[in-house]
GUPA-119392 format. One record per residue: residue number from 1; residue in three letters; y negated, x negated, z negated of N, C-alpha, C in turn. Coordinates in pm, 1 decimal. Layout:
BEGIN
ATOM   zavo   kedo        n.v        n.u        n.w       ca.v       ca.u       ca.w        c.v        c.u        c.w
ATOM    NUM    ala          Y          X          Z          Y          X          Z          Y          X          Z
...
// end
This chain:
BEGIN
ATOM   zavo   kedo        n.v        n.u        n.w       ca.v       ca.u       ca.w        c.v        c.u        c.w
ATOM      1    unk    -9540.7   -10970.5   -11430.4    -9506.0   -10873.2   -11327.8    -9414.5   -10938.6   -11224.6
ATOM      2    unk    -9311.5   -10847.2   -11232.9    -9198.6   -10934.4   -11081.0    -9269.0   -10939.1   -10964.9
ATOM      3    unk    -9183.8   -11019.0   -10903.1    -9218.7   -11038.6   -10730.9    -9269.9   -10895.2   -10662.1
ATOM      4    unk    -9170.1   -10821.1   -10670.1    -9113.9   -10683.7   -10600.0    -9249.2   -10606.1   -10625.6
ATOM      5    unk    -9280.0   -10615.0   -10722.9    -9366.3   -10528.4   -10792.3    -9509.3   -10574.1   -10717.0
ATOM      6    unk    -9565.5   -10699.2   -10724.0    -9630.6   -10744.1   -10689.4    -9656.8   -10774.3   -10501.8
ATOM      7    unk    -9523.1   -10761.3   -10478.0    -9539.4   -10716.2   -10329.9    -9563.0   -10562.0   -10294.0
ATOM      8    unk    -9514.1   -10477.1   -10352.4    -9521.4   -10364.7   -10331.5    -9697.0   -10319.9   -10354.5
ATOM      9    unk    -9737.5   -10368.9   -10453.5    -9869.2   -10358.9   -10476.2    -9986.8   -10384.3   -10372.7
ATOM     10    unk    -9924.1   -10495.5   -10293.8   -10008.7   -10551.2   -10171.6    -9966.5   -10505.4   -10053.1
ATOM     11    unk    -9909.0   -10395.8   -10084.1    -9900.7   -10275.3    -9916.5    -9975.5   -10193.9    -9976.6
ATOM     12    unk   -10040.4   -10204.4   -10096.5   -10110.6   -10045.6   -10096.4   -10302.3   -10026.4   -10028.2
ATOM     13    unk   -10359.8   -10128.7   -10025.1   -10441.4   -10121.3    -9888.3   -10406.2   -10070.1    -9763.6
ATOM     14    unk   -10283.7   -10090.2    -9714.2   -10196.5   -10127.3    -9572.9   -10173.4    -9928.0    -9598.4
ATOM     15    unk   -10103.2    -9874.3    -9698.8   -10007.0    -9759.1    -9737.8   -10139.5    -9648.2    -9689.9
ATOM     16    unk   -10269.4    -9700.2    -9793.4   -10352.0    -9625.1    -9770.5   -10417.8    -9590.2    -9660.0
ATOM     17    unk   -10484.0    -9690.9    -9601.0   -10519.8    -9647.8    -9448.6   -10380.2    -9585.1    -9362.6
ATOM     18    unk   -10272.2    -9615.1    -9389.6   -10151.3    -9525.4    -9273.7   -10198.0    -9353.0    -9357.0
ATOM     19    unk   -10205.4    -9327.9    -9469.8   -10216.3    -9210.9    -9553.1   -10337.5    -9157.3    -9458.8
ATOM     20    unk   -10461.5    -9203.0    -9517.5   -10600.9    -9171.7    -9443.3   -10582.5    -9163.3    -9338.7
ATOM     21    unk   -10543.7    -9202.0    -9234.8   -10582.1    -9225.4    -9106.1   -10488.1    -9175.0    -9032.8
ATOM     22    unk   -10329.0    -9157.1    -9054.2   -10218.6    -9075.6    -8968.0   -10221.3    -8939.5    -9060.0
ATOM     23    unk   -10230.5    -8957.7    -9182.3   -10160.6    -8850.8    -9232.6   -10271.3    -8729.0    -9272.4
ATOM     24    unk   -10364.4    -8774.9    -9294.7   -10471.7    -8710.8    -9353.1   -10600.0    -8700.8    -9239.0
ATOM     25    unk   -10542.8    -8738.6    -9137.6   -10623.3    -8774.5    -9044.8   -10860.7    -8771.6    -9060.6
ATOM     26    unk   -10829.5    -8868.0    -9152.3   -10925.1    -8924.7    -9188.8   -11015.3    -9007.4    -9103.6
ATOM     27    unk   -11165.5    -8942.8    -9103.0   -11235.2    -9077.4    -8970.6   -11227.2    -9208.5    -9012.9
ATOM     28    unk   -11259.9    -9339.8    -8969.8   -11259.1    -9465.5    -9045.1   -11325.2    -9474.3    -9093.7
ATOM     29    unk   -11450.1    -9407.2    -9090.2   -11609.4    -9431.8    -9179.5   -11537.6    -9425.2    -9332.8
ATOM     30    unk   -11475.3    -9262.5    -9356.5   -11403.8    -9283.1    -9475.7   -11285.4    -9392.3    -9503.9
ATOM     31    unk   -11184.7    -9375.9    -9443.6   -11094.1    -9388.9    -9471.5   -11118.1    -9590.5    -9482.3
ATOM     32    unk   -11152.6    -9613.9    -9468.3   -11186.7    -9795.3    -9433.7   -11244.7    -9848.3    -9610.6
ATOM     33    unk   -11366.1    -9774.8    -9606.4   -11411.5    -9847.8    -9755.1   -11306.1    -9774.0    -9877.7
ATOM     34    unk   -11233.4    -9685.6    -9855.4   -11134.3    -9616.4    -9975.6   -11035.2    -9751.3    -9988.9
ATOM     35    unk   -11023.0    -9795.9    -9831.6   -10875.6    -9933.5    -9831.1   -10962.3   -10089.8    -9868.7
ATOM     36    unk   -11059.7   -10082.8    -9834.2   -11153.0   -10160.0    -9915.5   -11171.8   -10187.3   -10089.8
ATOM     37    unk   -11185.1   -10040.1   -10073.6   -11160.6   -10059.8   -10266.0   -11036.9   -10101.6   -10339.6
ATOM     38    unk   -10928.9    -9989.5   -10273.7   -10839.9   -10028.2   -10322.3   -10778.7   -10232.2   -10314.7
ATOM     39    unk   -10827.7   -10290.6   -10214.5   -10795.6   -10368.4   -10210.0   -10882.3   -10476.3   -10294.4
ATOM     40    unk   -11034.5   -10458.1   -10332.4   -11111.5   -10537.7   -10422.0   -11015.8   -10501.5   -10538.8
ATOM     41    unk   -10986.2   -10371.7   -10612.9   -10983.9   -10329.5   -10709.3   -10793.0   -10462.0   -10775.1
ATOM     42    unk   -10703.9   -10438.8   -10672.9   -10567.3   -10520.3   -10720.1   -10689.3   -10632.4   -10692.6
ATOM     43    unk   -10764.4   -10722.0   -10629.4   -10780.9   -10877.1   -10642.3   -10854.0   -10875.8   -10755.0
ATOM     44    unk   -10923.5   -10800.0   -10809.8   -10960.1   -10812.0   -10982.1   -10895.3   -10811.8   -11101.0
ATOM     45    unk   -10779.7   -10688.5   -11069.1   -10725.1   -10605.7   -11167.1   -10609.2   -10760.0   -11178.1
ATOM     46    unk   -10544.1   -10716.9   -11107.9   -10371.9   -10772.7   -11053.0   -10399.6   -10951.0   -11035.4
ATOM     47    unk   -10459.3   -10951.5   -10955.5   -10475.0   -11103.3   -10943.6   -10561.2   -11176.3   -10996.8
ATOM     48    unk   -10633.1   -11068.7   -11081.4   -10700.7   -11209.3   -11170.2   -10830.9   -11289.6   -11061.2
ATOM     49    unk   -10868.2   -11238.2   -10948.3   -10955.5   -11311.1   -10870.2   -11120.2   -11233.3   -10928.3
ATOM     50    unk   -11177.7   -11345.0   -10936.9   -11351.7   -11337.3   -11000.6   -11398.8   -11256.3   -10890.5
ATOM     51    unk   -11535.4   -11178.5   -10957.3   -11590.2   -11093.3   -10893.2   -11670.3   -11162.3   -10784.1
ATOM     52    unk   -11689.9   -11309.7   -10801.7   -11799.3   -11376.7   -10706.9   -11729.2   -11394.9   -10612.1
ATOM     53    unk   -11550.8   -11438.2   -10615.5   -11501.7   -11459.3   -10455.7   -11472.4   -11373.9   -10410.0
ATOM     54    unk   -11472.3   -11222.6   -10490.1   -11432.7   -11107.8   -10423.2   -11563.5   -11079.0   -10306.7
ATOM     55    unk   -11687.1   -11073.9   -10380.1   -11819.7   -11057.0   -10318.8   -11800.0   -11164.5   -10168.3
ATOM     56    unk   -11765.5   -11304.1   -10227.8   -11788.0   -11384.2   -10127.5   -11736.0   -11344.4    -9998.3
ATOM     57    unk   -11568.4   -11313.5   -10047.8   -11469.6   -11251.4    -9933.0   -11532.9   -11143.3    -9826.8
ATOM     58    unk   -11598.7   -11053.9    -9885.7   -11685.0   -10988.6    -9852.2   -11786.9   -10986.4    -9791.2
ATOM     59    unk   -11879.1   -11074.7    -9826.1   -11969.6   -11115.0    -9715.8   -11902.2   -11168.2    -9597.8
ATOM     60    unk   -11814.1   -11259.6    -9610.0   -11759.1   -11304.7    -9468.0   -11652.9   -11232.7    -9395.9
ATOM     61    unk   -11605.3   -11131.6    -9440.8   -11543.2   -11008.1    -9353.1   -11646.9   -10921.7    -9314.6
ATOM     62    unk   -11760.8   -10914.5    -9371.3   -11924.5   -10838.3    -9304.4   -11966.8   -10897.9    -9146.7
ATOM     63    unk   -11948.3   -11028.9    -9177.4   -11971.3   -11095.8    -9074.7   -11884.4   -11158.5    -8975.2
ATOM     64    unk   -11792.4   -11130.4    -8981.6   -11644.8   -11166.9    -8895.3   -11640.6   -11040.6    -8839.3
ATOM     65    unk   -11685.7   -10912.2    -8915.2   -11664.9   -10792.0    -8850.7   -11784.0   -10742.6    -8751.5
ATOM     66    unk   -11921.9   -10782.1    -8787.5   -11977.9   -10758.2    -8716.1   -11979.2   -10870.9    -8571.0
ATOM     67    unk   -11925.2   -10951.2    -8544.6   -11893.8   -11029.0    -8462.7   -11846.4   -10995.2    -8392.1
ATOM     68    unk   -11678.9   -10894.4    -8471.9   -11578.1   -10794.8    -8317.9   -11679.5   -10723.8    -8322.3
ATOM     69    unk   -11758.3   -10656.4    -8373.1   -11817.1   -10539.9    -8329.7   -11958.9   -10532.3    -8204.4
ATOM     70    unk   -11968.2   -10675.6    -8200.9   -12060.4   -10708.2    -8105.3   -12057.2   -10740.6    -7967.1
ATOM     71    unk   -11871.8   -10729.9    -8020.2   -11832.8   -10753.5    -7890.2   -11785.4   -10689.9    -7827.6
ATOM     72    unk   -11719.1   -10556.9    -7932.8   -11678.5   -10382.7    -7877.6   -11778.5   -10324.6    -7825.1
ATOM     73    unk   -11908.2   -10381.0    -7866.8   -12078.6   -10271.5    -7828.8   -12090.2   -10313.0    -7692.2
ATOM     74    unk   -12014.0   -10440.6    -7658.7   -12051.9   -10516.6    -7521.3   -11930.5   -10435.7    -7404.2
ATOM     75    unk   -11826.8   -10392.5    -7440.0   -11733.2   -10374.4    -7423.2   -11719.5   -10222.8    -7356.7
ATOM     76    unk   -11807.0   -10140.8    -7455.2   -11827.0   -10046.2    -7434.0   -11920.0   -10007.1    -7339.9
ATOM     77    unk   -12048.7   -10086.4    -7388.8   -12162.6   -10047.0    -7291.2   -12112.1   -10149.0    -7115.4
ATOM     78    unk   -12001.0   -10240.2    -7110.0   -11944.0   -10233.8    -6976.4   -11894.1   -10105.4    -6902.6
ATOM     79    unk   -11827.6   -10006.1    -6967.5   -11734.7    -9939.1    -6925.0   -11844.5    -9822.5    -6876.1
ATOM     80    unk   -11945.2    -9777.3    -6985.8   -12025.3    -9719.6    -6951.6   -12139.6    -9708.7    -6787.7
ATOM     81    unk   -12160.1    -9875.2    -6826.0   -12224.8    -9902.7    -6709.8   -12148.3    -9883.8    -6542.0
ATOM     82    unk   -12010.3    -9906.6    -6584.3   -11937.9    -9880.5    -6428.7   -11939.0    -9765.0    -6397.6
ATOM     83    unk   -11918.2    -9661.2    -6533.0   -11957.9    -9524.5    -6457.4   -12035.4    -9418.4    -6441.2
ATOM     84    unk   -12165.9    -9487.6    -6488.0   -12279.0    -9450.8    -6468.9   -12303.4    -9443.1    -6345.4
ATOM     85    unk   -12290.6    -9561.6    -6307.0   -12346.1    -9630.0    -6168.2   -12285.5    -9625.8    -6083.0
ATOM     86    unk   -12154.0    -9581.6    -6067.9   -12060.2    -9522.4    -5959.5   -12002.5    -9677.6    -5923.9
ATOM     87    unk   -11977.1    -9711.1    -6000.1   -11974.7    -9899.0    -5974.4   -11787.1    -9861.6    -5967.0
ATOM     88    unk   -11744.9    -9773.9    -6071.6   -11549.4    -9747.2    -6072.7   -11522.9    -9682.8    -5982.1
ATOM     89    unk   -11576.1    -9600.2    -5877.9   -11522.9    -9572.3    -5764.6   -11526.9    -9675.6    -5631.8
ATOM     90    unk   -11664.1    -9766.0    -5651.3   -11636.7    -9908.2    -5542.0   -11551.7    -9973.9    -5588.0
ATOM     91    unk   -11530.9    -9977.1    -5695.3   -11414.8   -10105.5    -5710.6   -11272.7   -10050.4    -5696.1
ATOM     92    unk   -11268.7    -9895.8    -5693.7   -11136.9    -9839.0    -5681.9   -11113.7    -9842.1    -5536.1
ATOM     93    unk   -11243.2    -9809.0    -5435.1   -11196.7    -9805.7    -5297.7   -11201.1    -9956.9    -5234.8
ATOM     94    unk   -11222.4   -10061.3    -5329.0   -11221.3   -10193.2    -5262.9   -11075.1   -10237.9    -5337.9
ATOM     95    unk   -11034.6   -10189.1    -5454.0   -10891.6   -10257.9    -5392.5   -10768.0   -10161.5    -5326.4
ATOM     96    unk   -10823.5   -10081.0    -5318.0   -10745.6    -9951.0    -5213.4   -10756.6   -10004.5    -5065.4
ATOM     97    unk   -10837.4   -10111.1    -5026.1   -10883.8   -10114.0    -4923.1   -10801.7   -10258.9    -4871.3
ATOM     98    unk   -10758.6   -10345.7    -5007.3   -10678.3   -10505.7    -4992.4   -10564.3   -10464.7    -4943.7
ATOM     99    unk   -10438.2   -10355.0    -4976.3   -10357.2   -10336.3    -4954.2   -10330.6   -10228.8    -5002.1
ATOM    100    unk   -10218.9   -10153.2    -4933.4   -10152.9   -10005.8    -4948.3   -10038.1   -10018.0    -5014.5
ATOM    101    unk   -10004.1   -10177.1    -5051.6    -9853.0   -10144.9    -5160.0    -9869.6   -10108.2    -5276.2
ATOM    102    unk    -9802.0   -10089.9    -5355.3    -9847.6   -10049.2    -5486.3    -9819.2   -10101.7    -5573.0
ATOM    103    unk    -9697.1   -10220.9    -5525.3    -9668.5   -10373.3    -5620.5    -9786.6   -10422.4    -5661.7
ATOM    104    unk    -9874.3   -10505.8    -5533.5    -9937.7   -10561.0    -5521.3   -10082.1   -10546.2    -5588.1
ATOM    105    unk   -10114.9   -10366.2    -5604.8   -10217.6   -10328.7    -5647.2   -10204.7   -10317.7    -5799.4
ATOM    106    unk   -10071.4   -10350.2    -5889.2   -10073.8   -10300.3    -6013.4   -10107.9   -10408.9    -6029.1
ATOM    107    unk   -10053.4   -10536.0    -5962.2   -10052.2   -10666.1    -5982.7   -10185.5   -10691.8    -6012.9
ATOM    108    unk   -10266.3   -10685.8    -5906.7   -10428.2   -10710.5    -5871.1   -10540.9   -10654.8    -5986.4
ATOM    109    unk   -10480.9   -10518.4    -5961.3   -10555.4   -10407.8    -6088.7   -10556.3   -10458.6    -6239.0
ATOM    110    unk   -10433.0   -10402.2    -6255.9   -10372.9   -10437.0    -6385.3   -10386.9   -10584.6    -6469.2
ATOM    111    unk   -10328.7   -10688.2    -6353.8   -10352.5   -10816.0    -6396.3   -10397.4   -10908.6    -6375.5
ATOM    112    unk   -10474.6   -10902.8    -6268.9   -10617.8   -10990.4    -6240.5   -10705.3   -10947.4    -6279.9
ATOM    113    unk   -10718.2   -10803.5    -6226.3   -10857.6   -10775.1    -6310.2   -10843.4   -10734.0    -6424.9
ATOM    114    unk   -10737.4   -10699.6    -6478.3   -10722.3   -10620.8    -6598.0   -10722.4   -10760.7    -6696.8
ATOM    115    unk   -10704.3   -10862.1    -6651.8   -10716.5   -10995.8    -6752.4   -10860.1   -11059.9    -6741.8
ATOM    116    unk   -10924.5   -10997.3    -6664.6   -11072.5   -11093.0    -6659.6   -11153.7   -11018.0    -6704.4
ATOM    117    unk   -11124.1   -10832.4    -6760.8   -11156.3   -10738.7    -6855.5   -11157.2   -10794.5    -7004.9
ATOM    118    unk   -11026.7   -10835.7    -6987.1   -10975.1   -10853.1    -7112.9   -11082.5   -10993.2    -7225.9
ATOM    119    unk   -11044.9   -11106.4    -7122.2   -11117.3   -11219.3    -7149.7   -11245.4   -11194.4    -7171.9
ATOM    120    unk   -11355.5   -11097.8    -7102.3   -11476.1   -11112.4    -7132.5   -11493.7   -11012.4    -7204.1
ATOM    121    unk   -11445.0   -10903.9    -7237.2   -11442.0   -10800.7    -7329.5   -11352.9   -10728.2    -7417.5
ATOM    122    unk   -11230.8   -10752.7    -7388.1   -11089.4   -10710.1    -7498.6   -11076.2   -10591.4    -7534.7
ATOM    123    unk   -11035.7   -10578.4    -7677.9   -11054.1   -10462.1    -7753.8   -11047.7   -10350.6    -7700.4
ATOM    124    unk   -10890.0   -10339.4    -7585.0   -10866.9   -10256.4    -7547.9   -10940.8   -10188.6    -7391.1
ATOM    125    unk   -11051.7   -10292.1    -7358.6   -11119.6   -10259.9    -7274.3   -11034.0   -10202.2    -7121.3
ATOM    126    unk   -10949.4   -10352.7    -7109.4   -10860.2   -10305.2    -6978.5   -10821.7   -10165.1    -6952.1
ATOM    127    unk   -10756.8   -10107.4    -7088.7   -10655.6    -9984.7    -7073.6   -10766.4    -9898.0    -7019.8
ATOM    128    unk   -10907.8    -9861.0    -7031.0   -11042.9    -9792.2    -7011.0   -11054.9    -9823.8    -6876.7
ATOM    129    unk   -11040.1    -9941.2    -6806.5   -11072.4    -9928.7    -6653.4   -10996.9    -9993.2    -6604.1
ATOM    130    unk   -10865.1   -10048.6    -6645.6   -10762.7   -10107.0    -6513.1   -10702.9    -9948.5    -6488.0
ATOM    131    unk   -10644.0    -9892.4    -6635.9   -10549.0    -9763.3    -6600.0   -10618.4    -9636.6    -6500.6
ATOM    132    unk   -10766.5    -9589.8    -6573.3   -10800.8    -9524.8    -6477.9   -10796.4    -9564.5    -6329.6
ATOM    133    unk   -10817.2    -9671.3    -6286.7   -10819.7    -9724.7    -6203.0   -10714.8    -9706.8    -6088.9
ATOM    134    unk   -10604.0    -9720.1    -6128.0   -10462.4    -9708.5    -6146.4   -10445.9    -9586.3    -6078.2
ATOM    135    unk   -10480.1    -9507.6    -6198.9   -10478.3    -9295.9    -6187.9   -10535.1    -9254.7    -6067.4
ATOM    136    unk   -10667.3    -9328.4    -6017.0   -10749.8    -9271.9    -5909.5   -10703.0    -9344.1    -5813.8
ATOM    137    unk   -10596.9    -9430.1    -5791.8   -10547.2    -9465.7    -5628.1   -10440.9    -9396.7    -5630.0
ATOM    138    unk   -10408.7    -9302.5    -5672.6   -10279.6    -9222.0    -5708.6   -10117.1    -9228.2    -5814.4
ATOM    139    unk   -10115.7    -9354.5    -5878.1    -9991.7    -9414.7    -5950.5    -9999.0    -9278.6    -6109.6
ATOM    140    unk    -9910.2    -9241.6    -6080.3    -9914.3    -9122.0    -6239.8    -9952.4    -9241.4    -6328.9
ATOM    141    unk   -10011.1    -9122.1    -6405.3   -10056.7    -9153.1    -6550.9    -9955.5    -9220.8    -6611.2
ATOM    142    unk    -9843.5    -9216.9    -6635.1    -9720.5    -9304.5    -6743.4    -9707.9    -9386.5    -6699.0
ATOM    143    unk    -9718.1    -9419.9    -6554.7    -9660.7    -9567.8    -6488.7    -9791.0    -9632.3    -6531.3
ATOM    144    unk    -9913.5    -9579.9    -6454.4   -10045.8    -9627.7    -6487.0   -10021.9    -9728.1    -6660.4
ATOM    145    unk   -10021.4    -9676.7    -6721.6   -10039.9    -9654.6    -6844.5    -9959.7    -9777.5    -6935.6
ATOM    146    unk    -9774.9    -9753.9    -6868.3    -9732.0    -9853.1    -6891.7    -9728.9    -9993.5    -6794.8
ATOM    147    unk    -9783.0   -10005.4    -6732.5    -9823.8   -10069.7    -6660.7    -9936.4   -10211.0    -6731.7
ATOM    148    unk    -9981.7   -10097.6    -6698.9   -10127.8   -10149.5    -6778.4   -10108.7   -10224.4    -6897.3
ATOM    149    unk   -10029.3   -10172.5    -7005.8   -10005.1   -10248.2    -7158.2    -9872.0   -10333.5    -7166.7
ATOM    150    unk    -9815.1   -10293.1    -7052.6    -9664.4   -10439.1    -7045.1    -9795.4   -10535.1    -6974.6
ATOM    151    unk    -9833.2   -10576.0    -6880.6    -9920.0   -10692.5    -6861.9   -10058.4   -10745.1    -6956.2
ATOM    152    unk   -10074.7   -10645.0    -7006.9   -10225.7   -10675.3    -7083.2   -10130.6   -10749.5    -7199.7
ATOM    153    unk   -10005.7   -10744.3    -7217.9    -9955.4   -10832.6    -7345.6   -10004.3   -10998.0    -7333.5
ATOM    154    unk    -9972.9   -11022.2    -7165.5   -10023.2   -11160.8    -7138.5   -10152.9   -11239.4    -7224.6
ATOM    155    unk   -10225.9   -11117.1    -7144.5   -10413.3   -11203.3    -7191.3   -10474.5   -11198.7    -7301.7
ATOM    156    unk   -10406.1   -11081.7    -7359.7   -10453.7   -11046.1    -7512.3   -10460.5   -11133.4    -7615.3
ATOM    157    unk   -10406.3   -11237.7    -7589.6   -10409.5   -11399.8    -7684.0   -10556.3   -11449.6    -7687.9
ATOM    158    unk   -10611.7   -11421.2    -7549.3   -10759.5   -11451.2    -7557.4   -10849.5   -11441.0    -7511.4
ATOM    159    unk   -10801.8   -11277.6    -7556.8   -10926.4   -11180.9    -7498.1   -11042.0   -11164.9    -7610.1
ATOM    160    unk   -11183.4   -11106.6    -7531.0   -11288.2   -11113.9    -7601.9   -11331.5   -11273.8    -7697.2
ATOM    161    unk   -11300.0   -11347.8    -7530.9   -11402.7   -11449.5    -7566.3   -11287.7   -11514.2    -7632.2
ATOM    162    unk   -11141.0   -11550.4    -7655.1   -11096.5   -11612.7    -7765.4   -11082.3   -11580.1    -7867.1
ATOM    163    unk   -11142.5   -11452.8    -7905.7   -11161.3   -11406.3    -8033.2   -11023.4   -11452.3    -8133.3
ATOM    164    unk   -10909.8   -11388.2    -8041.8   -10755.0   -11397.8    -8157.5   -10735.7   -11539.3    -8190.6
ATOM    165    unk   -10784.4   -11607.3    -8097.5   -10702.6   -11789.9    -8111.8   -10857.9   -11832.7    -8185.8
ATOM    166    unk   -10987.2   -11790.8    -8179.2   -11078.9   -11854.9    -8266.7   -11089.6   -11804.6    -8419.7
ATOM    167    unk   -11053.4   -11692.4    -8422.1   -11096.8   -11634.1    -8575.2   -10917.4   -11632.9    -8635.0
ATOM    168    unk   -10875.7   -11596.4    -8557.7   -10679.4   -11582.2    -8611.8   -10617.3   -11724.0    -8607.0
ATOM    169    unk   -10617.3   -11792.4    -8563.1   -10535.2   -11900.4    -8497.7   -10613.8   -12042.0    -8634.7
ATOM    170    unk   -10738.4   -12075.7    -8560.0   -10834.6   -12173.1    -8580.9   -10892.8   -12145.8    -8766.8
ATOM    171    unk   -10940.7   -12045.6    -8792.9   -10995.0   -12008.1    -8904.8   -10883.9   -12009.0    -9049.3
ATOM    172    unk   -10736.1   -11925.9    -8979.8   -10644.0   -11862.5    -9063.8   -10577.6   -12038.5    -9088.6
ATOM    173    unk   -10561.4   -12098.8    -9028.7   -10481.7   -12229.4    -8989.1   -10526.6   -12327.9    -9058.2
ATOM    174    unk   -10659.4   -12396.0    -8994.6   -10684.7   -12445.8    -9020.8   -10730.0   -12540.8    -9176.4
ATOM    175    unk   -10709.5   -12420.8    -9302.7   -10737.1   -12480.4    -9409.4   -10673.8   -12519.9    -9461.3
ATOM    176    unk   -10512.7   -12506.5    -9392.3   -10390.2   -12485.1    -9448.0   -10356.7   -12642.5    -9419.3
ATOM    177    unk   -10335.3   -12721.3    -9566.9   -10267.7   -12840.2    -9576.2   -10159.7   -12862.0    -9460.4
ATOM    178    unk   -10024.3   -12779.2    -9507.1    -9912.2   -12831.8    -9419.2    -9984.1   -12838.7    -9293.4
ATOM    179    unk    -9997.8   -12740.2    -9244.3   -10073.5   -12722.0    -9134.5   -10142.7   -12859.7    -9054.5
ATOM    180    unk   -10214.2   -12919.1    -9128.6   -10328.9   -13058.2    -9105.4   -10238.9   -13151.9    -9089.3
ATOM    181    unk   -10074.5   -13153.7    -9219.3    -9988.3   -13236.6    -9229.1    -9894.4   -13232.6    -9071.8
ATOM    182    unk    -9885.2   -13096.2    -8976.4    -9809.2   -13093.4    -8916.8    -9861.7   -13116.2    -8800.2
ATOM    183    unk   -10001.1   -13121.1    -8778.3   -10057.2   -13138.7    -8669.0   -10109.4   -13369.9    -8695.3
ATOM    184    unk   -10072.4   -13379.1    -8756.1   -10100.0   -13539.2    -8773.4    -9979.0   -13595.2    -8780.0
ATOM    185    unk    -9847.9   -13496.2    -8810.8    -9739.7   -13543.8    -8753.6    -9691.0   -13551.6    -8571.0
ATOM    186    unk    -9766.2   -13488.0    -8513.2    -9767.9   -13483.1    -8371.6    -9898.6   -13509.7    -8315.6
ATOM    187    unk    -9938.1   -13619.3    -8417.3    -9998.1   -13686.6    -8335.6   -10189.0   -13636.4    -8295.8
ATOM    188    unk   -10186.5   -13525.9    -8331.8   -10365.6   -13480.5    -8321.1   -10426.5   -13497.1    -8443.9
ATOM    189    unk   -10502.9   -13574.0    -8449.4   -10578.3   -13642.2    -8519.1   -10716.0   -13510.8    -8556.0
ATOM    190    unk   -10791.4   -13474.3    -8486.0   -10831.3   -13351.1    -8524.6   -10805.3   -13215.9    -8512.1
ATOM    191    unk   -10831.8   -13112.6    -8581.9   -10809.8   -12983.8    -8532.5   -10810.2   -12925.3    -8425.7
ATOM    192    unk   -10966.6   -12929.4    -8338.6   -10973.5   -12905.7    -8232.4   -10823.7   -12953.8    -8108.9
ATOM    193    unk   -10812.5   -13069.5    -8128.7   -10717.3   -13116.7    -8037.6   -10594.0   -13004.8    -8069.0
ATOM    194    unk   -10541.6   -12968.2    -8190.4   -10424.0   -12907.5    -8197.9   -10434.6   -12776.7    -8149.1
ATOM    195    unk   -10582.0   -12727.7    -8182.7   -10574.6   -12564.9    -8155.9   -10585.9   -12570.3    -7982.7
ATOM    196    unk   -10631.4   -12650.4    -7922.9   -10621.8   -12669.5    -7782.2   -10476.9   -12652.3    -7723.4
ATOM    197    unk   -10419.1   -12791.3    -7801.1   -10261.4   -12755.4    -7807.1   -10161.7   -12623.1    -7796.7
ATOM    198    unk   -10222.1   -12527.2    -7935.5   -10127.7   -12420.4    -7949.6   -10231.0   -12321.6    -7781.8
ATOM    199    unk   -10312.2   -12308.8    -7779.1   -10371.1   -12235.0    -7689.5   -10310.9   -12236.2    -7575.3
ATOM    200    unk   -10268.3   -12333.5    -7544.7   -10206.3   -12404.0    -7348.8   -10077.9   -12339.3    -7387.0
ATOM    201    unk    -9954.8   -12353.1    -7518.2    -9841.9   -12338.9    -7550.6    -9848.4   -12142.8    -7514.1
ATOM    202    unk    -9959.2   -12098.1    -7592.4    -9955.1   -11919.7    -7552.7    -9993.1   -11887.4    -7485.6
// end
């Protein structure tokens, strides 16, 4: 089988969830294990990969997933708790209360607090209470909004705990020969030291 062919084959997980999920507007409950299958089904069929590392793969995307997901449950039940408790209107009239510019408050909102959201909870958390936030000292919704996601580009490297630079960065990287070869060419002798490295660099 050509290249072409064989690349084209490995967008069709990727093809399917855009199908399910924009087009067919499918919940994820479905639409997730359909891109699941399809994707066990080419690492059997197509690639020739054994049913035990497929399983294996599997167990450890079970558990990599329930990991973000423990940390979306945390994430969520924050957002909840602020407005349960009337906790998003003190914090809206306490930084309404630092200053009346509105530089200063996207600054504050958006990217102080909207990065210390981010860091301890991620997954989108900021856009849930920097933007409202935003909305209720008066800044429209679009500024709010873009506001909010031109700065959240900053922290999102390592938000929720590190998550992107521990499971993306550290996990994806790390097994990778050149990789070991290129970090002992500059000199870090272990991993840790390098992923420290790339972390300070983003």
């Amino acid at each position: 089988m050509s290249t072409g062919s064989l690349a084209l084959l490995s967008l069709l997980p990727i093809i399917s969830v855009a199908i399910f999920l924009v087009l067919l507007r499918w919940p994820a409950s479905r639409a997730m294990p359909i891109a699941y299958l399809v994707a066990a089904g080419l690492a059997l069929l197509v690639w020739e990969v054994s049913a035990t590392k497929i399983l294996a793969a599997s167990i450890n995307g079970l558990i990599v997933a329930g990991t973000l997901i423990y940390i979306i449950f945390g994430a969520i039940l924050l957002l909840n708790t602020l407005q349960q408790s009337g906790a998003i209107a003190t914090i809206r009239q306490g930084f309404s209360d630092i200053t009346p510019d509105r530089r200063i408050q996207v600054i504050i909102i958006a990217w102080l607090f909207g990065s210390f959201i981010e860091g301890s909870a991620g997954f989108g958390t900021p856009a849930a209470v920097a933007v409202p936030l935003m909305v209720g000292l008066g800044f429209p919704a679009m500024a709010a909004v873009v506001a909010g996601m031109i700065i959240q580009s900053t922290p999102v490297s390592f938000g929720a705990m590190g998550t992107p630079i521990l499971v993306g960065v550290s996990t994806g990287l790390s097994a990778d020969p050149e990789m070991a070869a290129y970090a002992a060419e500059r000199g870090f002798a272990e991993w840790d030291q390098f992923l420290e490295f790339i972390a300070a660099r983003v």
